[in-house]
C-alpha positions in Angstrom: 25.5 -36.9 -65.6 26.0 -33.7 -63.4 26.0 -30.1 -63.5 29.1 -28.4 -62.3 28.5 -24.8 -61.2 31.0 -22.2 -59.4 34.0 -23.1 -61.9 35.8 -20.9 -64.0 33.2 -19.7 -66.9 35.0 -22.0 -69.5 34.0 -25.1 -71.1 35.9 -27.8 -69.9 36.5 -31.4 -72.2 38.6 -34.8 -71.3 38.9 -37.5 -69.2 40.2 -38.4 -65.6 40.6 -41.5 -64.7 37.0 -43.0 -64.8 35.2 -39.3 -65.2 34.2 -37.7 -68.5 34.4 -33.8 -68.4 31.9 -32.4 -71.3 31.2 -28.4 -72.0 28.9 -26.8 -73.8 27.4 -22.9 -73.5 30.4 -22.1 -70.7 28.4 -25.1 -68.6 30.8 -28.1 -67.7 29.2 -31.2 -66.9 30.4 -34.9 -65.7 29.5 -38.2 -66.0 31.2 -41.6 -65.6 33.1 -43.1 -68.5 30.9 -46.0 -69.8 32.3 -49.2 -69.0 34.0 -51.9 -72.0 31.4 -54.0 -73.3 31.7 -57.4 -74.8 31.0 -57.5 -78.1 27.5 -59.5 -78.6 27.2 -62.2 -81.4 23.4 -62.3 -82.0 22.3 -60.9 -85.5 20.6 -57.8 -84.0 23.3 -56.9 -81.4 26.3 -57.3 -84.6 23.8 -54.9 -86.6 23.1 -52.4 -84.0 27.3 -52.3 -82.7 28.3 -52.0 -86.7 25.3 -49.3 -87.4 26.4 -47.3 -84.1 30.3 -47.6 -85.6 28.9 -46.5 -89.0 26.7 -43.2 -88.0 29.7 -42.3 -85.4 32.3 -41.9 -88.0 29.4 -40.0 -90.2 28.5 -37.7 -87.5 32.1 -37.2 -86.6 32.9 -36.1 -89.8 29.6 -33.9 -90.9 29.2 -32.0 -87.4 32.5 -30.5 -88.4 31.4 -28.6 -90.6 30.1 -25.0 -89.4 27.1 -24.0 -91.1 25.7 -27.9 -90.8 26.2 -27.7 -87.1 24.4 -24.5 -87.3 21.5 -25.5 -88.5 21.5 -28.2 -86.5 21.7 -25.9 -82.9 19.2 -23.2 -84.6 16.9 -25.7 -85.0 17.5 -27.6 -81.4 18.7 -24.7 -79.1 18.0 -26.2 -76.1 19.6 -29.8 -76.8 23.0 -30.8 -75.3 24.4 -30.3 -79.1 24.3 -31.2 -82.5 26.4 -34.1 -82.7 23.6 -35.7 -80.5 20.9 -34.3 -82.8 22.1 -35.5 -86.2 23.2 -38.5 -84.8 19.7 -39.4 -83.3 18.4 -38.6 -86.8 20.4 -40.7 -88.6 20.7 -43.9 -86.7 17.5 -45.6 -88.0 17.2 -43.7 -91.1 20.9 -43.8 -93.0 21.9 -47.9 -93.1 26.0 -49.2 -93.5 23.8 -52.1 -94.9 21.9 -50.0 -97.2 23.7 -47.0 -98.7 21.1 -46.3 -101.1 19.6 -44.4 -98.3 19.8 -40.8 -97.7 21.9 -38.5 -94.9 19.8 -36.2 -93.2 22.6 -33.1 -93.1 19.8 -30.9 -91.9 16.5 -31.8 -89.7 14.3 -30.7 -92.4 13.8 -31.3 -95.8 15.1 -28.6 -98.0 14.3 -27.4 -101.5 15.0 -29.3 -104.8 17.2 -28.2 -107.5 15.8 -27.9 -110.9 17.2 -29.8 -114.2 20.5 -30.8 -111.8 23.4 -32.4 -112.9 26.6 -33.9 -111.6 29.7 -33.9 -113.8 33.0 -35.4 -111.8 36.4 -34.7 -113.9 39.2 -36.3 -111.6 39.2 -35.1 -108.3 36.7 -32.2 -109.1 33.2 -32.4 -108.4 30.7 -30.0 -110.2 27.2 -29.4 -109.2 25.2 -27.6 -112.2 21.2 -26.5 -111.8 18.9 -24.1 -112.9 19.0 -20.4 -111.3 18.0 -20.1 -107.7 15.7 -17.1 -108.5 13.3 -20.2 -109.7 12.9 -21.7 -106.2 9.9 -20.3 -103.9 11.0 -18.4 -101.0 14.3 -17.3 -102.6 13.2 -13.4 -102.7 13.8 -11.7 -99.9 17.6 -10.8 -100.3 19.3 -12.1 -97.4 21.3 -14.7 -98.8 24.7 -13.2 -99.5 27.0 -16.3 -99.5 26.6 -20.0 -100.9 28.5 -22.7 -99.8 28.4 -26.4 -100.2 29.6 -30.1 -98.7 30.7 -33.4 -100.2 30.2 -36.7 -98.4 32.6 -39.4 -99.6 31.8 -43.3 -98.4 34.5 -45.9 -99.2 34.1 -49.6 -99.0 36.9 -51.8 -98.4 37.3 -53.6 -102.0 39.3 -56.7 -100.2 36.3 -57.7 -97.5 33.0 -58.8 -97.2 32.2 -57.6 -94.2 29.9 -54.2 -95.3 30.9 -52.4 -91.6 34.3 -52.0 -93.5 34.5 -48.4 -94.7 36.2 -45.0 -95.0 34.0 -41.7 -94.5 35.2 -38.4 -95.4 33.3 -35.2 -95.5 35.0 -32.1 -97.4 33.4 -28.3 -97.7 33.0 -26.7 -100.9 34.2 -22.6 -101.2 32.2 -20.2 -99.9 31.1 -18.5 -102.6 29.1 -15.0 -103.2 25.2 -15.7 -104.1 23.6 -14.3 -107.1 19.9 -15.8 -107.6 20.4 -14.5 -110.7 23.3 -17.1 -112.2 22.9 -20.5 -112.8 24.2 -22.7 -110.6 28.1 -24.3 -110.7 29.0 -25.4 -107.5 32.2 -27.2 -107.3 33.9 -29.7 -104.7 37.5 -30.7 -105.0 37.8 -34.2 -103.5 41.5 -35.0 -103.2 41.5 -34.9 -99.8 38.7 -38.2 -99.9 41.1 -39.5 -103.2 44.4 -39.3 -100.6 42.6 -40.8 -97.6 41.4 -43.9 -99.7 43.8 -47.0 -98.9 44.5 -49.0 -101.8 42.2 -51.8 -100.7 39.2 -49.0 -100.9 37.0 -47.7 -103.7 34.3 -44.8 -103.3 30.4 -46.3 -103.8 28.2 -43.3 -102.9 28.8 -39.6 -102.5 26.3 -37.2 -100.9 25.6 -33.1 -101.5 24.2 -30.9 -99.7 24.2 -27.1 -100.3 23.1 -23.9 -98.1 22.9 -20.5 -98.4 24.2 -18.0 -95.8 23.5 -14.3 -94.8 26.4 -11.7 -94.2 28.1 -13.3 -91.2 27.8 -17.1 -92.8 25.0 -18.2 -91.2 22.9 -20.7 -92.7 19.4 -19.5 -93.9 18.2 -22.4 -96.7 18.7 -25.1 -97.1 18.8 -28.3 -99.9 17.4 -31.7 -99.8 20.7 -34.4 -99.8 21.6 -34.9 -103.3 23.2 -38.5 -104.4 25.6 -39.9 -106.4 25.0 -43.7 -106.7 26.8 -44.6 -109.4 30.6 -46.0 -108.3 33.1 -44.2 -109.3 36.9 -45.5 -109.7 39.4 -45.9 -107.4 42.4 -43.1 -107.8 44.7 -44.2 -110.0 41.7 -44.9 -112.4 41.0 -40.7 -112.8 42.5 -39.5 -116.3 42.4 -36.1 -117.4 39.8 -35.1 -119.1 37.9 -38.2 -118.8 34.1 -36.7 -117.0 32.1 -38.9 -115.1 28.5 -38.0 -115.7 25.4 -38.9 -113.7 21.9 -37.5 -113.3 20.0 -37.7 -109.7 16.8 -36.3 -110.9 
């Protein structure tokens, strides 16, 4: 990979014929496309191709999220980005073979909600804890906002092949933050509900929660929170019918 320097000061992205043009900070960089690779057969080469799939579509879909991505380039200023940092992270950590793992959505790990509880009524997902004001380090006034993210994972219902899934990652309101209140975060997850094919059914959905200062920058942070119980496909949500599961 190269430097380019005397260009316009704007970030350049895409492809030319066999060069890759990548921008980040107003620097534009090169580097040859990486050549097709056969697909190797042996047990660890299937793992490592289906686990590199996996944590791509993951990353994908969690670096788009602003205040994740933040937290990620606060911590790492100098790396080439965050999609490089929280995949790194991730790779050997967060297993398509093993979903009982956690994400990392932040490099750290952040503070624990007390006497949580997850209630799921159709495509609504609430998050409901104890007030912030009991968590250490939650006194110095800054936080102004709150704001939250759902991670959905689908696996296909028609194959046994556990690389086939569906990853979606949706972004709760931002909300204004009172320490005082108790906490009801809430998620609406249509958008994972519509993106589910009919041969799909959600196994695992991840929280993770941050507060932000006036201009909606992250300042705390929580640990991942997960959902492990199933839940049922689409057509299966009635009204009025609550889903209810503990994590603690």
């Amino acid at each position: 990979m190269a430097k380019l320097k005397y260009l316009i000061p704007v970030e350049i992205h895409g492809k030319m014929g066999n060069i890759v043009f990548k921008g980040r900070h107003n620097n534009s960089y090169t580097a040859r496309s990486p050549r097709p690779q056969p697909r190797l057969k042996d047990e660890k080469s299937v793992f490592n191709q289906d686990q590199f799939k996996f944590i791509s579509s993951f990353t994908t879909a969690v670096n788009k999220v602003k205040f994740i991505k933040d937290i990620w380039m606060n911590t790492f200023p100098e790396c080439y980005g965050s999609y490089q940092e929280i995949s790194k992270a991730n790779f050997r950590e967060f297993l398509y073979t093993d979903l009982s793992g956690k994400p990392k959505f932040s490099p750290g790990e952040g503070f624990t909600l007390n006497n949580l509880r997850i209630e799921i009524i159709n495509n609504l997902a609430s998050l409901k804890a104890d007030r912030f004001e009991n968590l250490p380090g939650i006194a110095d006034r800054n936080e102004k906002y709150i704001t939250s993210v759902a991670l959905v994972i689908s696996r296909s219902t028609q194959s046994t092949d556990p690389g086939e899934f569906d990853i979606s990652c949706q972004q709760g309101k931002i909300d204004l933050f009172n320490p005082q209140s108790t906490i009801d975060i809430q998620i609406n997850l249509v958008q994972s509900m519509i993106s589910l094919k009919n041969n799909y059914s959600i196994t695992q959905i991840h929280f993770f929660i941050a507060t932000l200062d006036d201009n909606e920058n992250p300042l705390r942070y929580s640990e991942t929170i997960s959902h492990f119980l199933p839940l049922p496909a689409p057509d299966e949500f009635k009204d009025n019918d609550p889903i209810k599961a503990s994590t603690v």
